[in-house]
C-alpha positions in Angstrom: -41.2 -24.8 -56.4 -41.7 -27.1 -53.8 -40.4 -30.4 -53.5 -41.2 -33.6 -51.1 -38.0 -35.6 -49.9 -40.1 -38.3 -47.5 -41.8 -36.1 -45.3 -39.1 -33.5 -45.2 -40.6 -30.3 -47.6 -38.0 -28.9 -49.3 -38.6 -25.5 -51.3 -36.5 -24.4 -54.3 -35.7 -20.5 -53.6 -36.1 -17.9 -55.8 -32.7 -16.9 -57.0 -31.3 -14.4 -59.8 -28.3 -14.9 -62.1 -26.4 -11.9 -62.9 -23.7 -11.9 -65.6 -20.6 -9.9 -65.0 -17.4 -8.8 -67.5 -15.3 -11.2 -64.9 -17.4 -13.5 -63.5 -21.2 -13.2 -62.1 -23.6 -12.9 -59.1 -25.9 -15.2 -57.7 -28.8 -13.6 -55.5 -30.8 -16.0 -53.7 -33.8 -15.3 -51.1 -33.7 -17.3 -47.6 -36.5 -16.0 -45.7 -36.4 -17.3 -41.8 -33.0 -18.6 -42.7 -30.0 -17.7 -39.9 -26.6 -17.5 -41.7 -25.2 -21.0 -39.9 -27.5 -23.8 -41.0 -26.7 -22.3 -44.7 -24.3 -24.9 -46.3 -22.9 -24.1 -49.8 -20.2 -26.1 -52.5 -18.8 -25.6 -56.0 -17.3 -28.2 -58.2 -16.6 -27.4 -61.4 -19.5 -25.1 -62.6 -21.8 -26.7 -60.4 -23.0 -24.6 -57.6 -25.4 -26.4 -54.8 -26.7 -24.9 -51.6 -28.9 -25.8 -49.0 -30.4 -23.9 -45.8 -33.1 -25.1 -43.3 -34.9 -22.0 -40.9 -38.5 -21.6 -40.1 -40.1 -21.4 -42.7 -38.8 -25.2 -43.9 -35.7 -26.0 -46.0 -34.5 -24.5 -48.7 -32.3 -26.6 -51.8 -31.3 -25.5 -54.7 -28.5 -26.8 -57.9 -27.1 -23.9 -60.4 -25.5 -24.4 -63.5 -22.5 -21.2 -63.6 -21.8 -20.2 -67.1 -18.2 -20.7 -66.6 -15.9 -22.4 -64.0 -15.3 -20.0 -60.8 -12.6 -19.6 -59.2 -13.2 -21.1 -56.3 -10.5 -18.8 -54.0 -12.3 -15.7 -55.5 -15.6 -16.2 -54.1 -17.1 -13.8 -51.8 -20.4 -14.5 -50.0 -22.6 -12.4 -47.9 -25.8 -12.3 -46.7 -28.2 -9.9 -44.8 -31.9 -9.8 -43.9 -32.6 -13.2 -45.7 -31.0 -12.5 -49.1 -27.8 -14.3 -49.7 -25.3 -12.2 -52.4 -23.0 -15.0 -54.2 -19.9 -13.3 -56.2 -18.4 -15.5 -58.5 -14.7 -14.3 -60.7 -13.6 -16.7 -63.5 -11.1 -19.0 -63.3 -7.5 -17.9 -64.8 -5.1 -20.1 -66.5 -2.8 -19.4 -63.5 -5.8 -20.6 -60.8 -6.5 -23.7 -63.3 -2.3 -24.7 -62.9 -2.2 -24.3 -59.5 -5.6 -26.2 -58.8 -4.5 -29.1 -60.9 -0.9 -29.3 -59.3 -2.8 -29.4 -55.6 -4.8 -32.0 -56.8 -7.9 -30.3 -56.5 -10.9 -31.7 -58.1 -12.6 -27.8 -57.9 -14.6 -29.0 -55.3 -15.1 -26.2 -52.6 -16.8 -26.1 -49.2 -17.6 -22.1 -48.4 -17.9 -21.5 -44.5 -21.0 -18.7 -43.4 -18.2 -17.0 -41.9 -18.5 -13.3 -40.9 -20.3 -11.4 -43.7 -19.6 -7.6 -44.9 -23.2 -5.8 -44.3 -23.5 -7.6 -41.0 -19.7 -7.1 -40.1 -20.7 -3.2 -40.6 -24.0 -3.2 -38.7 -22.5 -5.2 -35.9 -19.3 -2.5 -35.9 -21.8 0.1 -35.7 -23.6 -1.0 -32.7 -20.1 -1.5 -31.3 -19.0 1.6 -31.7 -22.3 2.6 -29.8 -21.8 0.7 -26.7 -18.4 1.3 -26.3 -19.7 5.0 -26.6 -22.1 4.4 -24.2 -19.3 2.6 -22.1 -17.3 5.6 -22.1 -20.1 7.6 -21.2 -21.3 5.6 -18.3 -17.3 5.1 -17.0 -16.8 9.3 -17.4 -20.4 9.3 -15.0 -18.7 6.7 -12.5 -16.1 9.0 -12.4 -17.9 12.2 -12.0 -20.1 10.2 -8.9 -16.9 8.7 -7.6 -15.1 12.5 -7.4 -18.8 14.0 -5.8 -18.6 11.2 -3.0 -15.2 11.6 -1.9 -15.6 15.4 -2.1 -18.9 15.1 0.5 -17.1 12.4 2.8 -14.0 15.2 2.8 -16.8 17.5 3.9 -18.7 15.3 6.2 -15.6 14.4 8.0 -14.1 18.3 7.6 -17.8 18.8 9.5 -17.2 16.6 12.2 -13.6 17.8 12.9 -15.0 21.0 12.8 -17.9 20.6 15.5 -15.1 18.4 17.3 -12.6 21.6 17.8 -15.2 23.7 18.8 -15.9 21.3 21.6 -12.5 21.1 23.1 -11.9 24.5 22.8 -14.9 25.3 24.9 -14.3 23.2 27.6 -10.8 24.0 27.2 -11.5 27.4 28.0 -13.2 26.9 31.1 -10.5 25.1 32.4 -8.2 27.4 31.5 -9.9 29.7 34.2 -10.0 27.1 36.2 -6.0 27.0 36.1 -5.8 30.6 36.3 -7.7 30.2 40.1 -5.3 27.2 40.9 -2.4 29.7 40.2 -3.8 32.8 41.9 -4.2 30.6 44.7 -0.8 28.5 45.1 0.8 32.7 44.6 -1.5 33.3 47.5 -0.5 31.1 50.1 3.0 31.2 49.1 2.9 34.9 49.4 1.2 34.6 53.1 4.1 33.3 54.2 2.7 30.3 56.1 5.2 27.3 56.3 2.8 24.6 57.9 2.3 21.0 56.5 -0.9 21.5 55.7 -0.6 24.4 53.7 2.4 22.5 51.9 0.3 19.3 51.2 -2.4 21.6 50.1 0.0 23.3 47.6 1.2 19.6 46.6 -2.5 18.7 45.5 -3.2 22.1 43.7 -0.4 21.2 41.4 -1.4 17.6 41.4 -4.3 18.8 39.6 -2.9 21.6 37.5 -0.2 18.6 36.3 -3.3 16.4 35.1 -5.5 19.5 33.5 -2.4 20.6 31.9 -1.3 16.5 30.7 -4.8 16.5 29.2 -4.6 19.7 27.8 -1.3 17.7 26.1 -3.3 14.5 25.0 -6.1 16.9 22.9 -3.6 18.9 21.1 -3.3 22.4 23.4 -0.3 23.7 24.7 0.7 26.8 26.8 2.6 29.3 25.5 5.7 31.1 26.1 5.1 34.8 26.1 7.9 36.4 27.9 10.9 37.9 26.2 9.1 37.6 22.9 8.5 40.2 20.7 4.6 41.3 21.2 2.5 39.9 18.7 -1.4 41.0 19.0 -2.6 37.7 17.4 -1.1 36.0 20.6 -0.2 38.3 22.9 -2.9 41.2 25.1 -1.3 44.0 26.3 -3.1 44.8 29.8 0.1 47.3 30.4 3.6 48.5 29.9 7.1 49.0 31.4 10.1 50.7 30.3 13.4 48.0 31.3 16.5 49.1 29.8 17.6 45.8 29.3 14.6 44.8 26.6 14.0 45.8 23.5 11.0 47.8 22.2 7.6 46.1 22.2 9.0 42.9 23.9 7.2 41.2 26.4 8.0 41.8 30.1 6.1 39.8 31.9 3.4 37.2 31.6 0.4 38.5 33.9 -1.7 35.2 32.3 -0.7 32.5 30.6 -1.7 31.9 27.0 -2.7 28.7 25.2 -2.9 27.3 21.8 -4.9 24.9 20.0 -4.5 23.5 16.6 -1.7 26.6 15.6 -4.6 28.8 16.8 -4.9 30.6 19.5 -7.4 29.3 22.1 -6.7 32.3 24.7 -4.0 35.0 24.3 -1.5 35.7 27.0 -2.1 38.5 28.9 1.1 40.5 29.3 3.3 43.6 30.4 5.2 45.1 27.3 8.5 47.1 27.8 8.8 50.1 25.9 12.1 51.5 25.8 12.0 55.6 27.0 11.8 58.4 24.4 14.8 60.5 23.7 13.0 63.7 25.2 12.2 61.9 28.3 15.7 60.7 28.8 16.9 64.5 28.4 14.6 65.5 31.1 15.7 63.3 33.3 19.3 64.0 33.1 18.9 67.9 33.1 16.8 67.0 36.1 19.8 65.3 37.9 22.1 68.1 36.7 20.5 70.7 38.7 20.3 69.0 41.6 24.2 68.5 41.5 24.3 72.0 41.1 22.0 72.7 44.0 24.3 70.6 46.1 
């Protein structure tokens, strides 16, 4: 049914009336129509609504079979079809109504609706899934990142070290011929002042290789009177000294150097070995029969 109110068209929508034990139902069909331009009121057993969506207006007044309750109505409304549930009014709702002053007039808010409540919950539940899902990725990315940086700059340290210990070891041989030399003119027994200033700048230079040896992390090592250790320590020979131990290190023929905890060139060394019982006994039945000779 269509109706003209000036030159607004207003159309009367189709609508069912369901009797219930308690009360009753009221279905009505608002096709086009978005649940906040629906206005709806009850007074007494009067029930009027009006809509307006894009498909024109919608009006329409019902007569209820009985007088709702107007704090028991529930309303919802879903895909165009409003759902209207109306209880009876009590004896108890009639007092209290009259003793508020209440004329049974009632203004019911579109407020948030069951089926759409659910269908909005459920695509709620989806994106915070989906949330999770995305934040547990981030995560994952975040972790693979910071594990390739660690392994980029692991890399670089890497390629770094092997750098400095390469040059370092061709300075250490350079330090070994500063050394050899210095022992060599001291040993030649020359006491001029050139040979003294020229001793003066070899260590001049062996103080600088040996302070930038310092700045990148290497440092010389202290071999003798250590117990041998093969990781730091080559044996080019050995000695017996009463006054070591076993497998302790006499004397340092080249100086060792380390780099990092490792070992960037062993120490070349003399290691005492104390003398075996069966040599000693030789030695003294040796001396013995000399005396006797004597």
């Amino acid at each position: 049914m269509i109706k003209m109110t000036g030159a607004e068209e207003v159309r009367e929508p189709i609508t069912q009336v369901m009797e219930e034990e308690d009360g009753a139902k009221l279905i009505v069909e608002l096709p086009g129509v978005s649940q906040d331009s629906i206005k709806m009121g009850v007074a007494g057993d009067i029930l009027k609504l009006d809509a307006e969506g894009k498909r024109g207006r919608f009006r329409t007044v019902q007569v209820i079979p009985f007088e709702p309750d107007p704090e028991r109505i529930a309303v919802t409304f879903s895909q165009g079809v409003l759902e209207v549930e109306l209880k009876k009014r009590t004896e108890r709702t009639r007092e209290d109504s009259s003793q508020d002053g209440k004329d049974g007039e009632l203004s019911i808010p579109m407020i948030s609706l069951e089926k759409e409540m659910e269908e909005l919950k459920s695509e709620l539940d989806k994106v915070l899934e989906e949330k999770a899902a995305l934040e547990e990725r981030i995560g994952f990315l975040q972790r693979d990142f910071q594990n390739i940086r660690r392994r980029h700059e692991n890399e670089k340290e890497s390629i770094a070290d092997r750098k400095i210990s390469e040059i370092a070891s061709g300075l250490v041989d350079v330090l070994d011929s500063f050394s050899f030399a210095k022992e060599s003119i001291l040993s030649s027994g020359c006491d001029s002042k050139s040979i003294s200033s020229m001793i003066k700048g070899v260590e001049m230079v062996e103080a600088q290789v040996l302070n930038l040896f310092s700045r990148v992390g290497i440092s010389p090592m202290v071999a003798t009177g250590q117990h041998f250790d093969p990781n730091f320590h080559e044996a080019v020979g050995y000695v017996e000294e009463g006054g070591l131990g076993d497998e302790v290190v006499a004397k340092e023929i080249k100086k060792g150097y380390i780099y990092k905890g490792k070992t960037l060139r062993p120490a070349q060394v003399l290691v005492n070995r104390r003398p075996s019982g069966k040599k000693r006994e030789r030695r003294s039945s040796r001396s013995s029969k000399r005396k006797e000779k004597s």
